[in-house]
Backbone bond lengths (Angstrom), bond angles and torsions (degrees), N, CA, C in turn:
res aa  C-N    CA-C-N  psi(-1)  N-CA   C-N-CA  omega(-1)  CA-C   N-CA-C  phi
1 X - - - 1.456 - - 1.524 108.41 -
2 X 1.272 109.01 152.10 2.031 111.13 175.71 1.371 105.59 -108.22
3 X 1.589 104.83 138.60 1.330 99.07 -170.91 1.941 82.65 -132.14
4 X 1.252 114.59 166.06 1.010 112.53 169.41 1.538 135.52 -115.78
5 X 1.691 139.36 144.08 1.310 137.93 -168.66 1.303 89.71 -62.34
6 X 1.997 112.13 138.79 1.712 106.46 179.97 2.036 69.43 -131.41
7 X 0.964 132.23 -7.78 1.730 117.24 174.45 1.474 97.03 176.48
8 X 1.666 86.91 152.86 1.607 96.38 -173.62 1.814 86.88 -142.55
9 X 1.702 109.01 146.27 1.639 117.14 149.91 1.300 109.45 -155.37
10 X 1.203 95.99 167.99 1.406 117.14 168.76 1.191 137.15 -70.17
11 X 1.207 155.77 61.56 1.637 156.34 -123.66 1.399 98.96 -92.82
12 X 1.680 129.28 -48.56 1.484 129.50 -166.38 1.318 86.16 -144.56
13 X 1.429 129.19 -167.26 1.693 157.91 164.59 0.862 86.62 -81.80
14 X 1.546 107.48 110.43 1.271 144.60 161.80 1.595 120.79 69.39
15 X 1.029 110.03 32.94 1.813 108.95 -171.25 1.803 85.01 -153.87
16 X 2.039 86.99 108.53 1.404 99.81 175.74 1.756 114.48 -101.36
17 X 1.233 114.53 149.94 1.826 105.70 153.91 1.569 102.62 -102.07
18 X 1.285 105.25 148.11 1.361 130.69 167.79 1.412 126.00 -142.48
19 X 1.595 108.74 123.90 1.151 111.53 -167.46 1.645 94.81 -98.23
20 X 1.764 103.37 146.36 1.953 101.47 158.01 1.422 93.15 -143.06
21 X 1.435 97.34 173.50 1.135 129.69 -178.22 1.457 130.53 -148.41
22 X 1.389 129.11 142.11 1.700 133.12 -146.92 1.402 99.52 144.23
23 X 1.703 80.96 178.34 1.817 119.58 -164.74 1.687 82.41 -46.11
24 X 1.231 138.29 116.58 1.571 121.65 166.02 1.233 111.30 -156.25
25 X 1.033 126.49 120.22 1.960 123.01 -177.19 1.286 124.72 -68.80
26 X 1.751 104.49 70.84 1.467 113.93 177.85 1.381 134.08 -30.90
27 X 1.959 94.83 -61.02 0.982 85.37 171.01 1.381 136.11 -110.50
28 X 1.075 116.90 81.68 1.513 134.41 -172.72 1.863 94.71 -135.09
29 X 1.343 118.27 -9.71 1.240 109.39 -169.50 1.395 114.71 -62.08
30 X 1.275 119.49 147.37 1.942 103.76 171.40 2.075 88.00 -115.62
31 X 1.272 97.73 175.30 1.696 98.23 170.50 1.185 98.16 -87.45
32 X 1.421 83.00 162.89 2.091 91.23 -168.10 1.097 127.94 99.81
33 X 1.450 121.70 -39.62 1.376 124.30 -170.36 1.352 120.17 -81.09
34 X 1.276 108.12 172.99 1.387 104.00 -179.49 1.664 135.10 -139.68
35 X 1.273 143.92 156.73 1.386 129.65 167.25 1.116 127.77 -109.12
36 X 1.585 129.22 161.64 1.387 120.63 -151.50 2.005 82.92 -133.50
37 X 1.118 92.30 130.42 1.310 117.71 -160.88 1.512 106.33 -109.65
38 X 1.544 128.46 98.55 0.904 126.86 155.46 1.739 140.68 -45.04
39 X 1.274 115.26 107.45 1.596 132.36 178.05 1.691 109.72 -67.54
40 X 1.648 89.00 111.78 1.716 99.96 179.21 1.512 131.53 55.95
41 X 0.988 117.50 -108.60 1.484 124.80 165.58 1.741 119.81 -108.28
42 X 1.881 101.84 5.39 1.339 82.29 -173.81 1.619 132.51 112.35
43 X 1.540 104.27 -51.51 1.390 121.51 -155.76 1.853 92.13 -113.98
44 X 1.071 134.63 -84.50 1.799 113.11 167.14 1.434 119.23 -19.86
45 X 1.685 103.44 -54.54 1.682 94.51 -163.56 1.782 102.52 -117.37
46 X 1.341 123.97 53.93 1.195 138.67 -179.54 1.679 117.96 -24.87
47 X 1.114 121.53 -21.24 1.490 130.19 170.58 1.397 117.15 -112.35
48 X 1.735 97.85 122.14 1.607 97.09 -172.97 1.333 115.92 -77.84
49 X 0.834 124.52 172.65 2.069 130.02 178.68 1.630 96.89 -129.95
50 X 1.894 70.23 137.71 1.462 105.84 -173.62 1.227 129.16 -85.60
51 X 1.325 143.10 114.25 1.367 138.62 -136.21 1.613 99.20 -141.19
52 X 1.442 114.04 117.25 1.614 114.41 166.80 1.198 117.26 -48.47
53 X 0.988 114.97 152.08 1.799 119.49 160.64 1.518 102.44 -106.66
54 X 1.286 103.20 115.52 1.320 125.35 155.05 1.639 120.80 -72.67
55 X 0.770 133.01 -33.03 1.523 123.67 -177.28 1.628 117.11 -161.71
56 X 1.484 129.31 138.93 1.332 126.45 -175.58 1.137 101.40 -117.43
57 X 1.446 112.75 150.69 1.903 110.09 151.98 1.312 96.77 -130.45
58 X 1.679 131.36 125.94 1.040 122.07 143.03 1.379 131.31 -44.21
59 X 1.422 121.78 -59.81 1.076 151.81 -158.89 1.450 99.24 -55.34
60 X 1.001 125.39 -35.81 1.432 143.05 -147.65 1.837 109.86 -126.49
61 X 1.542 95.48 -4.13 1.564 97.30 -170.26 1.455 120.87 38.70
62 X 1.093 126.43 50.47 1.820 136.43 -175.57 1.308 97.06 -117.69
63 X 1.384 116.00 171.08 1.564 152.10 169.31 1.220 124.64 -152.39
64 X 1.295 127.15 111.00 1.127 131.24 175.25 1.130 122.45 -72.43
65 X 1.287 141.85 119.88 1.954 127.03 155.34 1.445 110.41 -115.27
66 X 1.098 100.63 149.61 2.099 109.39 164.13 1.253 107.17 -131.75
67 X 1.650 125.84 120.84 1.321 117.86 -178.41 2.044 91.74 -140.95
68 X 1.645 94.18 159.91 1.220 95.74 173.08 1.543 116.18 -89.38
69 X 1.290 123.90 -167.96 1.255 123.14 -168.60 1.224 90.71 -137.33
70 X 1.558 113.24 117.76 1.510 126.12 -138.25 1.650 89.70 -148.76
71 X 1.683 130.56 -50.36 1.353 131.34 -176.38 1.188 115.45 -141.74
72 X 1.558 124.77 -151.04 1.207 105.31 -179.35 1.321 113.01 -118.30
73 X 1.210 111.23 28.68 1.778 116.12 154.48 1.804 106.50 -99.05
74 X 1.527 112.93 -8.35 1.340 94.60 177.92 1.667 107.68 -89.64
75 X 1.339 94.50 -21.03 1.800 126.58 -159.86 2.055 79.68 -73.29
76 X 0.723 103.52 -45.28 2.023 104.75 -164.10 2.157 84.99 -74.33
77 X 0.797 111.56 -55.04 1.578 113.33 -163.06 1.523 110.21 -51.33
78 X 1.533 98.64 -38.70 1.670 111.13 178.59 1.118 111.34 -68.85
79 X 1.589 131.85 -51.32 1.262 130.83 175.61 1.584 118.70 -61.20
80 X 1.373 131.53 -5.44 1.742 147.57 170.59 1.528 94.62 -50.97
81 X 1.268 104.35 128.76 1.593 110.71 170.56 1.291 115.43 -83.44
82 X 1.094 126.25 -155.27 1.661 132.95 -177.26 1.567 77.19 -120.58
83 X 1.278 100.78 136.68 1.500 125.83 169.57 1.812 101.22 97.07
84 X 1.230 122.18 2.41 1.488 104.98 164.82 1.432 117.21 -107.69
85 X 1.525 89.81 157.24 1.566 101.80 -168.63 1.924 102.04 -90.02
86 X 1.936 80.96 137.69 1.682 78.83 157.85 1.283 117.20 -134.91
87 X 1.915 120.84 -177.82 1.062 114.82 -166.62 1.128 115.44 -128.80
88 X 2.047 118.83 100.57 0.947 115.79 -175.89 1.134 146.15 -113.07
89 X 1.494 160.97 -155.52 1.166 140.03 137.47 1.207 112.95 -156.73
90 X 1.520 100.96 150.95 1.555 131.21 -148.37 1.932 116.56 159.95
91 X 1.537 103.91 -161.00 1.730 100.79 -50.04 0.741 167.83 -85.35
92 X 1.864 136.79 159.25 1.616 129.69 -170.79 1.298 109.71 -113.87
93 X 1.294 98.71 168.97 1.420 127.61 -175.43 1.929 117.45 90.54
94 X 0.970 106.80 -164.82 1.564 114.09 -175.09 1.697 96.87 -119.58
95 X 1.677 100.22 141.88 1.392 98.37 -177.07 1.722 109.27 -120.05
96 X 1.270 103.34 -151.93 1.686 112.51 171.81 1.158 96.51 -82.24
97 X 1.643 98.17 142.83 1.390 109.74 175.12 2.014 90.44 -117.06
98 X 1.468 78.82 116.60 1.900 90.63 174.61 1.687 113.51 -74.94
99 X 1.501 99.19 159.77 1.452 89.92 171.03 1.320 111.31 -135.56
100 X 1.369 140.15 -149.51 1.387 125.83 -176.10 1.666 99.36 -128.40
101 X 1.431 127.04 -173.03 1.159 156.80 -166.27 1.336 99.94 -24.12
102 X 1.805 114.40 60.84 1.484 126.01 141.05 1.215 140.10 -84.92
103 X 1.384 120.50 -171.54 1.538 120.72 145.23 1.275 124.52 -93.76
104 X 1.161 126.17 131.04 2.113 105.60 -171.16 1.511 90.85 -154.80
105 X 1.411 92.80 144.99 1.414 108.47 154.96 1.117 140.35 -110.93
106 X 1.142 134.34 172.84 1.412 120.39 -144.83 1.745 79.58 -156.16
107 X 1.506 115.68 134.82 1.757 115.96 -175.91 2.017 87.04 -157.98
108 X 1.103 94.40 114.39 1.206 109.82 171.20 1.797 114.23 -123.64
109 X 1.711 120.69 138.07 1.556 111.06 158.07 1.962 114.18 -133.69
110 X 1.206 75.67 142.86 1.606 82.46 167.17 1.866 100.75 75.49
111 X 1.509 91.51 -152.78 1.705 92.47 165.32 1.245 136.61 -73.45
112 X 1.704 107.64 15.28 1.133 105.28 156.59 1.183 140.68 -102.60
113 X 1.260 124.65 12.71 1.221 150.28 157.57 1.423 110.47 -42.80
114 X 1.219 127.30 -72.68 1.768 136.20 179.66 1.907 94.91 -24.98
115 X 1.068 113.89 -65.21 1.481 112.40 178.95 1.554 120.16 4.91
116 X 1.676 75.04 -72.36 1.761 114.24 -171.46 0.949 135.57 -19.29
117 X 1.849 99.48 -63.17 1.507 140.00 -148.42 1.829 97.26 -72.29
118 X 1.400 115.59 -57.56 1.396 92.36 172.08 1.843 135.91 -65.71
119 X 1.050 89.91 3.48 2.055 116.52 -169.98 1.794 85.69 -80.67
120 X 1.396 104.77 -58.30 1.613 109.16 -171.07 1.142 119.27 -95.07
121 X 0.920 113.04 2.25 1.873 118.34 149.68 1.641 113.73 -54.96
122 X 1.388 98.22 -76.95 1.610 121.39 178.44 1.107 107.54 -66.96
123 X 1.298 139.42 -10.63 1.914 127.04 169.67 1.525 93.55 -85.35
124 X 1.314 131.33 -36.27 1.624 131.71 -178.63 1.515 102.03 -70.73
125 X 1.542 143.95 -30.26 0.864 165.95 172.39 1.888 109.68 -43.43
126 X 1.329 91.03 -63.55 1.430 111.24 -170.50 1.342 109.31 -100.37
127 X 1.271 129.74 38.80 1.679 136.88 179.57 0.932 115.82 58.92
128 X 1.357 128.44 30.75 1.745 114.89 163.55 1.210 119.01 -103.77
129 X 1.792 98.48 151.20 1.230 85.04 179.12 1.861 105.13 -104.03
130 X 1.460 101.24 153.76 1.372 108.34 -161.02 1.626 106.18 -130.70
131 X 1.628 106.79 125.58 1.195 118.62 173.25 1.822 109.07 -92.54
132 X 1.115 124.57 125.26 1.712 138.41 170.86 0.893 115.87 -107.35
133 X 1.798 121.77 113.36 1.157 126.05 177.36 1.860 102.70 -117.66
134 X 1.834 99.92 119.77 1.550 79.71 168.17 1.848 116.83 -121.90
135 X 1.302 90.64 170.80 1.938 96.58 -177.53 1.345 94.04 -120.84
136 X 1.952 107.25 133.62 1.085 115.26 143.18 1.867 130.52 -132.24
137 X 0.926 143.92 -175.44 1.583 133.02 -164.24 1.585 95.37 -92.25
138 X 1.192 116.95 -41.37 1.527 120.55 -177.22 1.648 108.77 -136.36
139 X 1.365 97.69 -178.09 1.550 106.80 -166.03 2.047 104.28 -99.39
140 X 1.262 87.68 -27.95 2.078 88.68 155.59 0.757 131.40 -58.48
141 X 1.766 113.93 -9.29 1.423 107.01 -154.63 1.609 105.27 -127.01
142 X 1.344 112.87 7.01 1.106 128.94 171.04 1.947 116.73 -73.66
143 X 1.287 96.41 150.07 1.517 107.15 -168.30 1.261 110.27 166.00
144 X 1.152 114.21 134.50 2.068 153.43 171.90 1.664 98.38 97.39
145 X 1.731 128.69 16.78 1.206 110.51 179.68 1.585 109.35 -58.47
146 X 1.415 120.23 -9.52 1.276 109.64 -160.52 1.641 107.67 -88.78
147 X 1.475 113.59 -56.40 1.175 132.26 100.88 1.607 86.24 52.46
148 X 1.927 111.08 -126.98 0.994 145.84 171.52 1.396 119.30 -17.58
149 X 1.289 114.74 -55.93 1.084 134.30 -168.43 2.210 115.06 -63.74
150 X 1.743 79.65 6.59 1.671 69.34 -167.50 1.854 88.46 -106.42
151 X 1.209 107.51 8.47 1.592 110.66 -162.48 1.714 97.84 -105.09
152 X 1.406 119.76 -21.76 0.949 116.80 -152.74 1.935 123.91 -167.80
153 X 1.498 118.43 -145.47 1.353 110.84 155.32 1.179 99.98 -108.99
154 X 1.249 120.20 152.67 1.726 119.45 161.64 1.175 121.44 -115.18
155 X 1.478 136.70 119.03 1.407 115.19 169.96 2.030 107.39 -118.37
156 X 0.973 97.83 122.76 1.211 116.16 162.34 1.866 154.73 -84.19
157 X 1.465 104.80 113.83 1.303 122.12 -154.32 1.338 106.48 -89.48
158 X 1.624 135.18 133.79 1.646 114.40 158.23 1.384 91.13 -139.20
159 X 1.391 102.95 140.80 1.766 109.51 173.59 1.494 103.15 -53.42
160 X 1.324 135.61 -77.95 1.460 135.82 -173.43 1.634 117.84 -37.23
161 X 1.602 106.94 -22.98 1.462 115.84 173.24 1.114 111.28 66.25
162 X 1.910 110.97 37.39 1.838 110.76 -173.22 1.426 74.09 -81.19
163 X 1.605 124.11 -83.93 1.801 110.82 -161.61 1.198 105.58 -95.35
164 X 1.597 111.22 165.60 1.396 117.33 171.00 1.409 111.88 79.00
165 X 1.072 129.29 -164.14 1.934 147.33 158.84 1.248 98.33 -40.43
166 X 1.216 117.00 139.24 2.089 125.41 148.41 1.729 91.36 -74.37
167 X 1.240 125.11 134.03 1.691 130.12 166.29 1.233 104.26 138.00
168 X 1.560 83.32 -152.16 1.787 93.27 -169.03 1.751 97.11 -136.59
169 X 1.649 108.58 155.31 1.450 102.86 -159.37 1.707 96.50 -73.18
170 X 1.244 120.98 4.06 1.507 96.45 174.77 1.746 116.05 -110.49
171 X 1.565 97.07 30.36 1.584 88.87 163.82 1.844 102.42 -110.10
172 X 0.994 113.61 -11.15 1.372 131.72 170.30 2.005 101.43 -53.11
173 X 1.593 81.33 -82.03 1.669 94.33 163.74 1.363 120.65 -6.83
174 X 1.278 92.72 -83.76 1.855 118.20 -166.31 1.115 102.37 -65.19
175 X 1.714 131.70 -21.75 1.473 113.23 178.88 1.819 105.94 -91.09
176 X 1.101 107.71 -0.69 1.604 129.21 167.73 1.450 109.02 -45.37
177 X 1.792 96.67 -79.11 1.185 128.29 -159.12 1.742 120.07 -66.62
178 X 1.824 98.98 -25.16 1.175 122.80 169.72 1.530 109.85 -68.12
179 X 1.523 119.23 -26.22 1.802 107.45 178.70 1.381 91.73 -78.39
180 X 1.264 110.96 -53.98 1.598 117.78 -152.86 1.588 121.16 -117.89
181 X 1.119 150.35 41.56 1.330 173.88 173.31 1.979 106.80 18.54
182 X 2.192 92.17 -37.78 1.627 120.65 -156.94 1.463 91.12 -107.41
183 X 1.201 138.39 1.63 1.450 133.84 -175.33 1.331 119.13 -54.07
184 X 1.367 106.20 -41.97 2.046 94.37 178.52 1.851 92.98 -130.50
185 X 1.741 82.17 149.83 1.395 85.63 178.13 1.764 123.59 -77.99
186 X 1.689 86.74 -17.76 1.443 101.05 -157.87 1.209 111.44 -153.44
187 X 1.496 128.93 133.52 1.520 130.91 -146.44 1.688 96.84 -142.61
188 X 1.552 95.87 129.92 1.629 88.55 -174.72 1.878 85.01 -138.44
189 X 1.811 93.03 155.03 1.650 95.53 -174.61 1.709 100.97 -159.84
190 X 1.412 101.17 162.13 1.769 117.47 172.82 1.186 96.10 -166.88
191 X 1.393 114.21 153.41 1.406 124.75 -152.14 1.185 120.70 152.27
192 X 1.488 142.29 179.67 1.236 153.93 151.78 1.432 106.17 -35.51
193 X 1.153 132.24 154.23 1.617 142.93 -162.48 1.760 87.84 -86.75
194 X 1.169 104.69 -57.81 2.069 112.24 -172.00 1.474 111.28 -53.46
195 X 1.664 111.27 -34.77 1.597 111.94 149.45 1.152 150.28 -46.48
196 X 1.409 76.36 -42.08 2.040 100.84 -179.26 1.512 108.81 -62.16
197 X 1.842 101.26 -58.95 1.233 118.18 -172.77 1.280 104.37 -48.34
198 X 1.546 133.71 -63.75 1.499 137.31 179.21 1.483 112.85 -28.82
199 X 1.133 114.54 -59.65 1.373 145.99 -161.06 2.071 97.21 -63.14
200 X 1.305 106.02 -57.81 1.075 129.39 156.35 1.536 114.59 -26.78
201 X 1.419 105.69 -83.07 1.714 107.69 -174.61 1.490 105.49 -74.49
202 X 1.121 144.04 13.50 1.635 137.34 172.33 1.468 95.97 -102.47
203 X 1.305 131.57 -27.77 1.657 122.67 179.06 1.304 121.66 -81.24
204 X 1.791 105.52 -40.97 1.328 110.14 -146.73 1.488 119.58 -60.02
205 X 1.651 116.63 -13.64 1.485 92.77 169.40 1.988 108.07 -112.50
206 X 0.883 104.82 66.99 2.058 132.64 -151.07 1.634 77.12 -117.59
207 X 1.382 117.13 141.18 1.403 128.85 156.35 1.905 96.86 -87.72
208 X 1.421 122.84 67.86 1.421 128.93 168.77 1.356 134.75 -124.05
209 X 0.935 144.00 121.20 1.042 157.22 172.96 1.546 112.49 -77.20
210 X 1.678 108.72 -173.84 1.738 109.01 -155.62 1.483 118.13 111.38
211 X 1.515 108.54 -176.17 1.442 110.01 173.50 1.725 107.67 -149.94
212 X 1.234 108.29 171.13 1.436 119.58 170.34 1.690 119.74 -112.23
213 X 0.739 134.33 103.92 1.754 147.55 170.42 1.784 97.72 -52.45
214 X 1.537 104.02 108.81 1.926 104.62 174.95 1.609 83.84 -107.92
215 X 1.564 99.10 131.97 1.520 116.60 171.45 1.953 105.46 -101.86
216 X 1.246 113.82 128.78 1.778 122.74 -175.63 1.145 102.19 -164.81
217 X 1.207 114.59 137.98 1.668 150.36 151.58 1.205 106.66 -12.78
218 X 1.366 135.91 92.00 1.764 132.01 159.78 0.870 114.61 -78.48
219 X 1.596 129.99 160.95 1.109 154.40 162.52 1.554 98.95 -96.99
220 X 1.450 110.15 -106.83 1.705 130.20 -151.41 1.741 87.34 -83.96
221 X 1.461 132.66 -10.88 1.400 114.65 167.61 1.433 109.90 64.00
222 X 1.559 122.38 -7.58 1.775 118.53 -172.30 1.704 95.28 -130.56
223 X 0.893 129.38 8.87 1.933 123.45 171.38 1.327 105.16 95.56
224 X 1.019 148.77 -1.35 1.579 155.28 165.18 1.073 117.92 -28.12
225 X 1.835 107.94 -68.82 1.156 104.33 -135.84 2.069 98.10 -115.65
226 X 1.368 85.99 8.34 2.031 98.88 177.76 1.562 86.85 58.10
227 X 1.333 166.52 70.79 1.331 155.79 150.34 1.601 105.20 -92.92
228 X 1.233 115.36 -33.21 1.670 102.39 175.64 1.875 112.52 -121.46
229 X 0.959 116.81 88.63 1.067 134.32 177.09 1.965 122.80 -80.97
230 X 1.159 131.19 154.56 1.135 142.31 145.00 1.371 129.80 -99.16
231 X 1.315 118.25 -154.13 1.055 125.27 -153.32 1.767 96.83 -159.57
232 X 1.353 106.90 123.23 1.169 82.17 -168.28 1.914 104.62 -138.67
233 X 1.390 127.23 160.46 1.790 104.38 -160.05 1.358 104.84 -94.97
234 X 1.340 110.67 38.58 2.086 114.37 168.29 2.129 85.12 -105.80
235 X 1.429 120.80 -11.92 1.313 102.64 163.88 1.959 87.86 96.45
236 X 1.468 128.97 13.85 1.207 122.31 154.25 1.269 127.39 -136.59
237 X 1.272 108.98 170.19 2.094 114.97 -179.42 1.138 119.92 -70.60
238 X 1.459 117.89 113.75 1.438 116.41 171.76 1.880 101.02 -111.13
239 X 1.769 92.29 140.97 1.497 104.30 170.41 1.229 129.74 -65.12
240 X 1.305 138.17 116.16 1.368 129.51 -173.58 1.687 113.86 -46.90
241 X 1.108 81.57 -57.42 1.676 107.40 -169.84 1.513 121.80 -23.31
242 X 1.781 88.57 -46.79 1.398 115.16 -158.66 1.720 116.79 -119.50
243 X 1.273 89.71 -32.92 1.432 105.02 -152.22 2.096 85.22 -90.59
244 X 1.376 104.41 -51.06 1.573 120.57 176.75 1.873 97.03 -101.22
245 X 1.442 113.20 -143.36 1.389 122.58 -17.50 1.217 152.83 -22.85
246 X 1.806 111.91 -46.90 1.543 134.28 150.50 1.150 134.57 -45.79
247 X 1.176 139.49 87.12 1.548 133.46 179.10 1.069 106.86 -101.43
248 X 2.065 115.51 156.12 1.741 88.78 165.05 1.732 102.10 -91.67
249 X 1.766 83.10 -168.41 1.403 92.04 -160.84 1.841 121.12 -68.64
250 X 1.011 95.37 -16.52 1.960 94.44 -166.40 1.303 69.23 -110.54
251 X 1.585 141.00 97.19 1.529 123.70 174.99 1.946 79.21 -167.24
252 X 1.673 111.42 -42.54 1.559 94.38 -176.74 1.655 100.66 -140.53
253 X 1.236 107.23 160.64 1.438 106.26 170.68 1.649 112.78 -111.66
254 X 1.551 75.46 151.01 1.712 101.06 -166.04 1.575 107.51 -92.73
């Protein structure tokens, strides 16, 4: 389907948001999911790239994305003006499944954060209350705490310790979990894999629920071609693409 650039910026070096708009099945979106964005004409860069959706409006017929600029299909996407059409499709994959009048957390790092933002919209939506913790490597590189902050609490991590905490959001966490063991009912995350994993071994014996967002390299973006696979603790391969992005947590190993 073609949807069209209605605004594009720059948030950090090299990590743009871009909003479009078009024929697009808003609301069918779940959080989490994602679209696979055709490069140019197709024929140079024959494999489309897969891009989270950060935020929907029906109402408004919009789509949000934030992606970094990582190659040169992200490098071509950034340079797209406002007013060109692209060609995408979606959406795929499996997303967060929200719930209502809990406790949940919400732990996002880096570019995987954008994920989130529609996850913690709709948990603020449906009476929860929601703790947001985010990680970034530096304090330049920070962006949507403000954003966030209207969904929830936010506390904020940067290794360099320009804003927020010096660390990482899961020593924050763990000194959490150390007052209160029962504090959230439900823990949702995307991020770096070494995050995940952390994040991972502080819950797993937690009466909690939630999911984890695994970010990997697609090919065909529709389950075809098995190219992005996991690992999962029944001892088989599940497709990101298709099978996730979202898994729950005792479902794959990190």
């Amino acid at each position: 389907m073609k949807v069209k650039i209605s605004d594009k910026k720059e948030l950090a070096s090299g990590i743009w948001q871009m909003d479009v708009s078009g024929d697009f099945p808003y609301t069918e979106v779940q959080p989490g999911q994602f679209v696979h964005i055709q490069v140019g004409d197709g024929h140079d860069h024959v494999l489309r790239r897969p891009i989270s959706i950060a935020e929907v409006n029906p109402e408004q017929s919009r789509l949000t994305i934030v992606f970094r600029i990582v190659g040169e299909g992200t490098e071509w996407l950034a340079q797209q003006s406002v007013g060109n059409v692209l060609d995408v499709i979606g959406p795929l994959g499996n997303g967060f499944k929200s719930v209502k009048n809990a406790r949940s957390l919400i732990v996002g790092g880096g570019i995987g954060i954008p994920p989130l933002y529609e996850l913690a919209k709709r948990l603020k939506v449906e009476g929860n209350k929601v703790d947001i913790f985010l990680g970034f490597r530096r304090g330049d590189e920070v962006f949507w705490k403000e954003r966030f902050a209207k969904f929830g609490n936010v506390q904020l991590y940067t290794e360099d310790g320009a804003l927020g905490t010096k660390g990482f959001v899961t020593s924050g966490i763990e000194a959490r979990l150390i007052e209160n063991p029962k504090l959230w009912d439900y823990v949702y995350a995307c991020g770096p894999r070494g995050m995940l994993k952390a994040v991972q071994e502080l819950i797993m014996d937690l009466p909690v629920g939630g999911g984890v967002s695994l970010e990997e390299r697609m090919a065909c973006g529709v389950g075809a071609c098995y190219g992005c696979t996991c690992e999962t603790t029944a001892e088989e391969s599940k497709r990101i693409c298709v099978d996730g992005p979202v898994f729950d947590w005792r479902e794959v190993k990190l």
